[in-house]
TIDRENLUM-36787 format. One record per atom (N, C-alpha, C): x negated, y, z negated. Coordinates in steps of 0.02 Angstrom, whole numbers, plus 50000, padded with zeros to 5 digits. Each point is the difference from the previous one (the first is absolute). Example, Ala and Ser with C-alpha at 12.3 -4.5 7.8 and 13.67 -1.06 7.14 Angstrom:
493404971649610;500455005950000;499555006050000;500185005350036;499585005949997;500395005549963;
This chain:
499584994050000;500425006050000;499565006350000;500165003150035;499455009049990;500145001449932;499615006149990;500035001749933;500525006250024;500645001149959;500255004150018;500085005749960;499365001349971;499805005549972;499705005350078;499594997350017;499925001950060;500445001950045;500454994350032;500514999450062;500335006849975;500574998149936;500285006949998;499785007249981;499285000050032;499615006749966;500095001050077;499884995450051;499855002650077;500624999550034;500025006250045;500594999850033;499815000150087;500044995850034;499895002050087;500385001550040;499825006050029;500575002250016;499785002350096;500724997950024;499854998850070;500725002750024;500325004949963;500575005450035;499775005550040;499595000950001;499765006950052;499984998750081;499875004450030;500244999750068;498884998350018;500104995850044;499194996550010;499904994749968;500334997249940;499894995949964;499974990450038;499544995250002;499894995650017;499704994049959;500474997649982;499554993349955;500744994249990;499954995449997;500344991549998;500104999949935;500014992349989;499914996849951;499395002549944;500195000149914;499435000849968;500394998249929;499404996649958;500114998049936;499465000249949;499944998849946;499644999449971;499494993449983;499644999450023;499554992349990;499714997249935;499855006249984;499715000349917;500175007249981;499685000549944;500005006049964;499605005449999;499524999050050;499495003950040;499885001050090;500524993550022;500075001350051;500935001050043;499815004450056;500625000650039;499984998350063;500424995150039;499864996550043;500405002950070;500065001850058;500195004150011;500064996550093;500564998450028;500184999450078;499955005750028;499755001250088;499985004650002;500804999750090;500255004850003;500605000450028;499784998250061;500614995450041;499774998350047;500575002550053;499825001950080;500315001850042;500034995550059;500324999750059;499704994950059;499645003650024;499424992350021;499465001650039;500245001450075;499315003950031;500465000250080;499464995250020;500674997750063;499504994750056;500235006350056;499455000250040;499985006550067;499294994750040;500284998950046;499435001250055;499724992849995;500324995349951;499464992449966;499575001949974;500065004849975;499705003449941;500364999449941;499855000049915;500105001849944;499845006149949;500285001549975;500065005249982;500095001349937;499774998249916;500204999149937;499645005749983;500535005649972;499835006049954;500404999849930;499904992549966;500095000249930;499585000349951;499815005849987;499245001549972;500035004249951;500525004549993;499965004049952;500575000649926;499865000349959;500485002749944;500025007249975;500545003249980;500075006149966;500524998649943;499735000849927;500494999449936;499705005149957;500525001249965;499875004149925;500074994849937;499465003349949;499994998249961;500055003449938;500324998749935;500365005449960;499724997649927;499735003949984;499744995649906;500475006449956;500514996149962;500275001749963;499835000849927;499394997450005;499594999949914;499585004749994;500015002949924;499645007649960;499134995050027;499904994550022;499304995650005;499825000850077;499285000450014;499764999050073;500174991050006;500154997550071;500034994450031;499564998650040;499654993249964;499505000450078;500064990150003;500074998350082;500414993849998;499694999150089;499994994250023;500034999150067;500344996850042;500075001750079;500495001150030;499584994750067;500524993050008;499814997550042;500605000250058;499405002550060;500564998250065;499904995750061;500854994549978;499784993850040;499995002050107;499564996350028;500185001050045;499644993250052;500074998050034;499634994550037;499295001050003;499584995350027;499375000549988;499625004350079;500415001350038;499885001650051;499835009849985;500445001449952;500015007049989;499335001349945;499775005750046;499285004549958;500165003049931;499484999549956;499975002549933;499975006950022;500345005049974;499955008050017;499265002949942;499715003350051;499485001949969;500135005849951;500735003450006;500175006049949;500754999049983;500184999749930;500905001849974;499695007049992;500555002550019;500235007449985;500635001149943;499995003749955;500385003149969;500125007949990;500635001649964;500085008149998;500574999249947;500245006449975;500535000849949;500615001650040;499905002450078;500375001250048;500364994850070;500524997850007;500164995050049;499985003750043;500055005450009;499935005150100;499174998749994;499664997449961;499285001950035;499734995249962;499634994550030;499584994449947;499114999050030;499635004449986;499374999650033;499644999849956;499944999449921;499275002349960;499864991649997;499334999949999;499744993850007;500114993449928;500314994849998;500074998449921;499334999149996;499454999949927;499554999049988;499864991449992;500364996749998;499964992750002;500094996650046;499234997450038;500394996750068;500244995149993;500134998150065;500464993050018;499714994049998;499954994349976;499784992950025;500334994750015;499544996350045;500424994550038;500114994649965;500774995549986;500114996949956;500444996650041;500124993949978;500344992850045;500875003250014;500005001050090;500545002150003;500025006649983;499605004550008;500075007250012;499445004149950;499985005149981;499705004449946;500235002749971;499615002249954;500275001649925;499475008349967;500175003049971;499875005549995;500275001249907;499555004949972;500155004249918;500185005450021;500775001549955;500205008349989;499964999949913;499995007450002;500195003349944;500425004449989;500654998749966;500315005649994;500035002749934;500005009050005;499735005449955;500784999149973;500215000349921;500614999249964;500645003550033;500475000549999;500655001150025;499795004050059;499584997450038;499855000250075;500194996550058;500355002350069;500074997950061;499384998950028;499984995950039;499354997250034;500334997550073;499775004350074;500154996250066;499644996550016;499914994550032;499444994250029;500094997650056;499465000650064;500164996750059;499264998350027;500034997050044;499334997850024;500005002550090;500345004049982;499825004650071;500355010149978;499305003550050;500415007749963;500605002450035;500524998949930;500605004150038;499955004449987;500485002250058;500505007450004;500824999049991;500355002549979;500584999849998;500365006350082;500534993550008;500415006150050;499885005749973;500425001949955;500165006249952;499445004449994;499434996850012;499545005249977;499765002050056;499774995650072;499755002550071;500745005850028;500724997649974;500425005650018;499775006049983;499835001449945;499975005749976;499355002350005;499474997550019;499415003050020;500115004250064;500324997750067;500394999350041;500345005650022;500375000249950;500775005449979;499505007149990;499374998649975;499465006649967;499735001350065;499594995550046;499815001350052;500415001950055;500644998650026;500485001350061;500265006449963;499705004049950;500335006449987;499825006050049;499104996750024;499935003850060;500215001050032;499975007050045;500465000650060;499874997550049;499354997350011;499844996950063;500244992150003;500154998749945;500414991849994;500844999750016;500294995450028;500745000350018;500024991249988;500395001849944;500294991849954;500484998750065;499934992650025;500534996850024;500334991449962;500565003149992;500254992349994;500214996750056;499484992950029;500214997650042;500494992550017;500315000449924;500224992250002;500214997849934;500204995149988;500114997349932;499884992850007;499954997949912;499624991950016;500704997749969;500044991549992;500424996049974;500425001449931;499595004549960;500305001349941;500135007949990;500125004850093;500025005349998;499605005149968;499354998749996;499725004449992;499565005550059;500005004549982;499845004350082;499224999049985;499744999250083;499474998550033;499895006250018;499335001449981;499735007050030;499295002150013;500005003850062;499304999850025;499975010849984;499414999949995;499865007050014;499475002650055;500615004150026;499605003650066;499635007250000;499264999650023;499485006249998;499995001650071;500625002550001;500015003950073;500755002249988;500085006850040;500675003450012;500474997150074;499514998950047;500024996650052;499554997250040;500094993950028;499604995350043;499425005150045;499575000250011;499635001950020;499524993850042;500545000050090;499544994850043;499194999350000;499705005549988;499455002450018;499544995349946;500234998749923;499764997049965;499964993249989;499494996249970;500374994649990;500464996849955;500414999049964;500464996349941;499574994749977;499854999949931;499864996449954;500444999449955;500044992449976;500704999549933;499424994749978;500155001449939;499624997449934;500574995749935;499844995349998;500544999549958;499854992549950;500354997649946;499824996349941;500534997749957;499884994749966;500754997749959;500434995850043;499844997850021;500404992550041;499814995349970;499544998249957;499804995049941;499715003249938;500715001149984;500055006149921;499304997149932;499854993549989;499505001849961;499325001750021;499715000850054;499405000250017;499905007650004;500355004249976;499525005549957;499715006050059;500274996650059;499865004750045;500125007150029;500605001749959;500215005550010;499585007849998;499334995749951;499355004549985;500075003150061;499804998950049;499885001250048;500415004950041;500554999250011;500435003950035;500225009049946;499834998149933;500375006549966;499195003249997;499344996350016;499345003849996;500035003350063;500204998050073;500125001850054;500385006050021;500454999149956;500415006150007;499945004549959;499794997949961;499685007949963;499545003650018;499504995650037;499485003250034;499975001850044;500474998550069;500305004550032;500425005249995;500235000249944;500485006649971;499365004949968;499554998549966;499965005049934;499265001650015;499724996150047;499125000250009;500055001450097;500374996050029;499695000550064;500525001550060;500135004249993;500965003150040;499614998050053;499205001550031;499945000950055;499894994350030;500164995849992;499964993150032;500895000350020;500325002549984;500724999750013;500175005250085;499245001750003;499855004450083;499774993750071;499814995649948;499924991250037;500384996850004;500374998349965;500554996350006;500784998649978;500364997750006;500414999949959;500084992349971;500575000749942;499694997049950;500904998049968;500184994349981;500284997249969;499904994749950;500145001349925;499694995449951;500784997849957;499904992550000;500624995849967;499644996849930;500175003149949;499614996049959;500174993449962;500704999850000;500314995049969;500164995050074;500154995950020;500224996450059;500684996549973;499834996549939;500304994549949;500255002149954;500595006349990;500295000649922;500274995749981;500384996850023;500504994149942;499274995549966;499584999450032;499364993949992;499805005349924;499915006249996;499695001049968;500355002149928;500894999950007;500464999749943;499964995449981;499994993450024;500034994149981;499254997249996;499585001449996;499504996349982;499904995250035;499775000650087;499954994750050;499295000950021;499844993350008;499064999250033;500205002750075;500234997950025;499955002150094;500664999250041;500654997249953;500435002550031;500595005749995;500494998850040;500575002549989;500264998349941;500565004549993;500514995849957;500664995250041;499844997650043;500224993650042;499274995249994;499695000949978;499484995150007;499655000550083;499895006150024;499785001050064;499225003049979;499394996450050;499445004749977;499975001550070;500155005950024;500105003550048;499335002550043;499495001249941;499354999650054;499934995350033;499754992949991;500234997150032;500474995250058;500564999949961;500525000150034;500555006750012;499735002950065;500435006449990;500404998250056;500565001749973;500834997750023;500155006350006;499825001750042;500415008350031;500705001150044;500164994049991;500664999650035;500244999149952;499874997549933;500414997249949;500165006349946;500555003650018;500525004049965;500264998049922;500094993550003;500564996949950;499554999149949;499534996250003;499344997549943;499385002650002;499995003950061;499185004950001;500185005850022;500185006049978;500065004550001;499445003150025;499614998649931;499255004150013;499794998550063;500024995650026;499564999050067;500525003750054;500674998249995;500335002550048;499795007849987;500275004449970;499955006549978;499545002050048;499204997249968;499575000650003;499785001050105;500254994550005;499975000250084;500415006150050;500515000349952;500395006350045;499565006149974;499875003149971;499535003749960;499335001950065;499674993049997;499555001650063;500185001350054;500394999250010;500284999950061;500255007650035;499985002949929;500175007950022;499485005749984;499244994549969;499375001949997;499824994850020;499864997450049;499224995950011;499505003249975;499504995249980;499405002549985;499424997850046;499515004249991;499454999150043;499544994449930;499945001449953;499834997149965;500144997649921;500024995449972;500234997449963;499824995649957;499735003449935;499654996949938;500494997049934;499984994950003;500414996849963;499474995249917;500055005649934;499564999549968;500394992849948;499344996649988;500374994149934;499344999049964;499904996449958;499294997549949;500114994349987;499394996249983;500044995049969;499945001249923;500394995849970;499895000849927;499644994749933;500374994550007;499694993749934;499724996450066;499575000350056;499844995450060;498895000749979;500065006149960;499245002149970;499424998350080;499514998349993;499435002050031;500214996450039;500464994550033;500114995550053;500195003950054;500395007449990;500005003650048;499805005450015;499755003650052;499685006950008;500595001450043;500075010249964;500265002250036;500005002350068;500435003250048;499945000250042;500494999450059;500165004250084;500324997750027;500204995350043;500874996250016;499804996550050;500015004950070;499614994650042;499855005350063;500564993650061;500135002950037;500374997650062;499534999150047;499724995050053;499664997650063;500595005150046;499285002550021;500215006950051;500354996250050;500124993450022;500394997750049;500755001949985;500185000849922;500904999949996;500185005349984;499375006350032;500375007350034;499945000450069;500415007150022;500015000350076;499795007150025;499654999650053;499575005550034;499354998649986;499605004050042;499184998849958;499775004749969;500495005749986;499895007849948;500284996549948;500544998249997;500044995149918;499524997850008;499964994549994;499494991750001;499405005449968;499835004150038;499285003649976;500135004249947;500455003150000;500265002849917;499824996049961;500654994849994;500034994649938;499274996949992;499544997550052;499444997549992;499475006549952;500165005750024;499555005149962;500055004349925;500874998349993;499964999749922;499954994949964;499954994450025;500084993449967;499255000449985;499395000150044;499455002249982;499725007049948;500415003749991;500035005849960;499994996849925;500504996150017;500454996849913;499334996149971;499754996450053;499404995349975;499584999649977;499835010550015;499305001049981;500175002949904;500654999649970;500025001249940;499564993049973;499425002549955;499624994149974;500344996149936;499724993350023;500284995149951;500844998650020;500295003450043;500334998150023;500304990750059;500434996750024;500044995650037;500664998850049;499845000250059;500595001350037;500164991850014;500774998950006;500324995150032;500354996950045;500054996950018;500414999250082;500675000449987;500545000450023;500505002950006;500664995650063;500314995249989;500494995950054;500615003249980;500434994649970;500664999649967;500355001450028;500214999150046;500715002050046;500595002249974;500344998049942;500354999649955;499905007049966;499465002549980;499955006249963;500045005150028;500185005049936;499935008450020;499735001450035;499475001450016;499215001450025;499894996850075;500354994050016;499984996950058;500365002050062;500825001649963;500525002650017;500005005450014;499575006849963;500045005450010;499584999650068;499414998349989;499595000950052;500384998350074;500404995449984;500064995450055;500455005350047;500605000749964;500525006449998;499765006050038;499475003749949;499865007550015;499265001550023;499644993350004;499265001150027;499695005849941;500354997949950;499635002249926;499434998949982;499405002650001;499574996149953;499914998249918;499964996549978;500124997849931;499434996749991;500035003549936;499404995049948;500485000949954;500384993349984;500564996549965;499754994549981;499724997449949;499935005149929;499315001550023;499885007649956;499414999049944;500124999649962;499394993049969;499905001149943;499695002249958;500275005349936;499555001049945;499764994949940;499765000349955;499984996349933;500145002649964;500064997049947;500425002849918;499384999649955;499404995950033;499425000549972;499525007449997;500285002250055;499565006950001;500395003949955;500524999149975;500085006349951;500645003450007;500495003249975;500295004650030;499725006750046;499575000749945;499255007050067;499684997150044;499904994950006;499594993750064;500565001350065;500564997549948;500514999450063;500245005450022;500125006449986;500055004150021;499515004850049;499194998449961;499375003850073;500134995650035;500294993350007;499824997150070;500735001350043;500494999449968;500395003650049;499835005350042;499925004949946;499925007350049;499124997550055;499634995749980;499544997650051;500264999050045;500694995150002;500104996050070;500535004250045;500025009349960;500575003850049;499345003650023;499535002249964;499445001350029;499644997250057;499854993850005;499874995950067;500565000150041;500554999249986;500614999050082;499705005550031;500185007849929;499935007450041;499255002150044;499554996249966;499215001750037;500294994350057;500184995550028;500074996850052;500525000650052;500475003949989;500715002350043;499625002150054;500084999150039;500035005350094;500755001150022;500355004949983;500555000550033;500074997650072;499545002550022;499854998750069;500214993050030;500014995149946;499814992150037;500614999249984;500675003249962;500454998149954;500735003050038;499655002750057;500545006750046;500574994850037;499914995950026;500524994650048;500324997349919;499684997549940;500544997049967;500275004549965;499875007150003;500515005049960;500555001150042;499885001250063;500505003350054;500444993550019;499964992249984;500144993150007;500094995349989;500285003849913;499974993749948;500084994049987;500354997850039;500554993550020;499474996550023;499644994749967;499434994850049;500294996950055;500394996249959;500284995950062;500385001450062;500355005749980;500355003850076;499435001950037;499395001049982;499175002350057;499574994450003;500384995649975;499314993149991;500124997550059;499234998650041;500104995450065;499884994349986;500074997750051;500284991750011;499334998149990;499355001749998;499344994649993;500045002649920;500075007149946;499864998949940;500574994149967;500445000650015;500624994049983;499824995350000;499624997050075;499754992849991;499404998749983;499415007849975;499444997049961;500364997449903;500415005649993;500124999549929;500404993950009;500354996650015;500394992850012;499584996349988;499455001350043;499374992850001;499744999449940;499615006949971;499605001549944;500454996849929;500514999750003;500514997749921;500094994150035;500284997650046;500074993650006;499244997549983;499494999050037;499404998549968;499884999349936;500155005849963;500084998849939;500594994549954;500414999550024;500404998149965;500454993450030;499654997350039;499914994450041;500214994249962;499305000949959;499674993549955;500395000249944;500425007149976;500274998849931;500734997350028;500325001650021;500524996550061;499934991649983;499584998150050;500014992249992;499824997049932;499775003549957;499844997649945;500704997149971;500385007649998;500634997149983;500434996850011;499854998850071;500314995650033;500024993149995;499294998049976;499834995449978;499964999349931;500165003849964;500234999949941;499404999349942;499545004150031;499324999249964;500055006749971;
């Protein structure tokens, strides 16, 4: 039996809007054992897709006494020990580092808190943000006059979808960049898009003489009321599987597609991080094979910022297919270029992740040639200008690819 001197001293509490955690009990009287919430995985492409990785709970010590006790979280053996828990006294914001790391223990890891006497304590193993709080950062920044809030949509549980626009009007002459984050609400990425826009508001108007500029920072609100790794609240993970026809259960993606559609973009940074995945991954973007754009002023664009992005050091770029995804679709659509995703890390920091953002708007902007970008501004529509040999190189190039994963399944391997 726990000691329930303890149990009823602790209270966990998982009513707040972000909140994510399963099953949990007491094992002993020093330890708390803890499931972590699970969503469906996506299959896209014969590909897999598992973003059950993260928890967000409160914890409440109701005793005049400090608590200090540990917190094991089960998870298969396939999932990485997180090299940092984060805690805060605040659920809109969980980034200070806990001082007790994590270790690997049969069936997941386990980690020491302390809680200070009739103290709240937040805990997650990736840095959130709360909706609530990127709104209102948001709400401070679109006060400018050069910003024009649009609501372009609503998701499944009606909440309005909104992008903000740094321009009064389209300006052919430029190119369109949209920047955007929060389509997989815990990965902390939003760093990125509210560092972006501030720094085009408050430090560098004159980059707004280059281009124009649309930034979405949330993609995923219901994901991020509810405390979701990467999907909807239909259980849709829409980066990958983006269902832009799908009205009824994907909003966001639908929304999202009509949206472009009345901005194409010339280019298109779509920011995420890795978080509890630690040194197994370097950040970095994926890049697209200049074959699955069209013209040879794209092709040489996309090839010359993709080389721009590369030269950020310590950085690692990735290849880029998925037919099925955002990023594939757009391109395919609007002869967009995308580096969908970059990724940041949660290892560099909240200040890590933020200089390298503004690094990687720094490289697009040192690499733009309007010049090479003039036929897909005046022509947005790829496929209404795509000829019949780019059609049947990009046919060949994914079939090639995706040949072998085909028969696999076919054969049931």
């Amino acid at each position: 039996m726990p000691n329930k001197s303890i149990y009823n001293q602790i209270d966990l509490l998982s009513d707040f809007n972000g909140s994510s955690l399963d099953e949990y009990h007491w094992e002993n009287q020093t330890l708390l054992v803890c499931d972590l919430a699970n969503e469906p995985i996506v299959y896209a492409d014969y590909e897999e897709h598992d973003y059950n990785l993260h928890f967000i709970f409160g914890l409440k010590n109701n005793s005049l006494e400090p608590k200090s006790f540990q917190i094991k979280i089960n998870t298969d053996d396939t999932h990485p020990t997180p090299t940092t828990i984060f805690i805060s006294n605040n659920p809109n914001q969980i980034s200070n580092p806990n001082p007790y790391k994590a270790f690997t223990v049969t069936h997941g890891y386990q980690f020491q808190v302390t809680l200070d006497p009739k103290s709240t304590t937040y805990i997650s193993n990736t840095l959130w943000t709360s909706k609530e709080k990127i709104e209102k950062e948001f709400t401070q920044l679109s006060s400018n006059n050069m910003v024009k809030t649009i609501h372009y949509g609503f998701t499944c549980d009606n909440l309005p979808l909104k992008a903000y626009q740094l321009f009064q009007q389209r300006n052919n002459k430029l190119p369109l960049i949209c920047v955007s984050s929060g389509s997989h609400p815990m990965e902390g990425d939003t760093i990125a898009t509210s560092s972006i826009m501030s720094y085009l508001i408050e430090n560098h108007s004159n980059l707004l003489n280059q281009a124009d500029f649309i930034i979405i920072p949330v993609l995923n609100p219901d994901g991020f009321v509810r405390g979701l790794n990467g999907c909807n609240s239909k259980g849709i993970n829409f980066f990958w599987d983006f269902q832009n026809d799908n009205l009824d259960t994907c909003p966001e993606a639908y929304y999202l597609w009509q949206f472009l559609k009345e901005f194409p973009p010339n280019i298109y940074i779509d920011f995420h991080s890795y978080s509890t995945q630690g040194q197994s991954k370097t950040f970095g973007p994926y890049v697209k094979p200049s074959v699955l754009y069209c013209g040879s002023s794209v092709k040489k664009a996309a090839q010359k910022l993709a080389r721009s992005l590369q030269t950020i050091p310590n950085s690692k770029a990735q290849a880029m297919f998925s037919p099925s995804s955002m990023p594939h679709k757009i391109t395919q659509e609007f002869n967009t270029i995308t580096f969908a995703k970059y990724h940041l890390h949660q290892e560099m920091g909240e200040s890590g992740m933020r200089r390298t953002a503004l690094l990687v708007m720094e490289k697009i902007m040192d690499a733009i040639d309007p010049s090479q970008l003039q036929n897909q501004i005046l022509n947005p529509y790829g496929p209404l200008n795509k000829t019949i040999v780019d059609s049947f190189l990009q046919k060949c190039f994914m079939g090639r690819y995706y040949l072998p994963k085909y028969v696999k399944k076919l054969l049931g391997f």
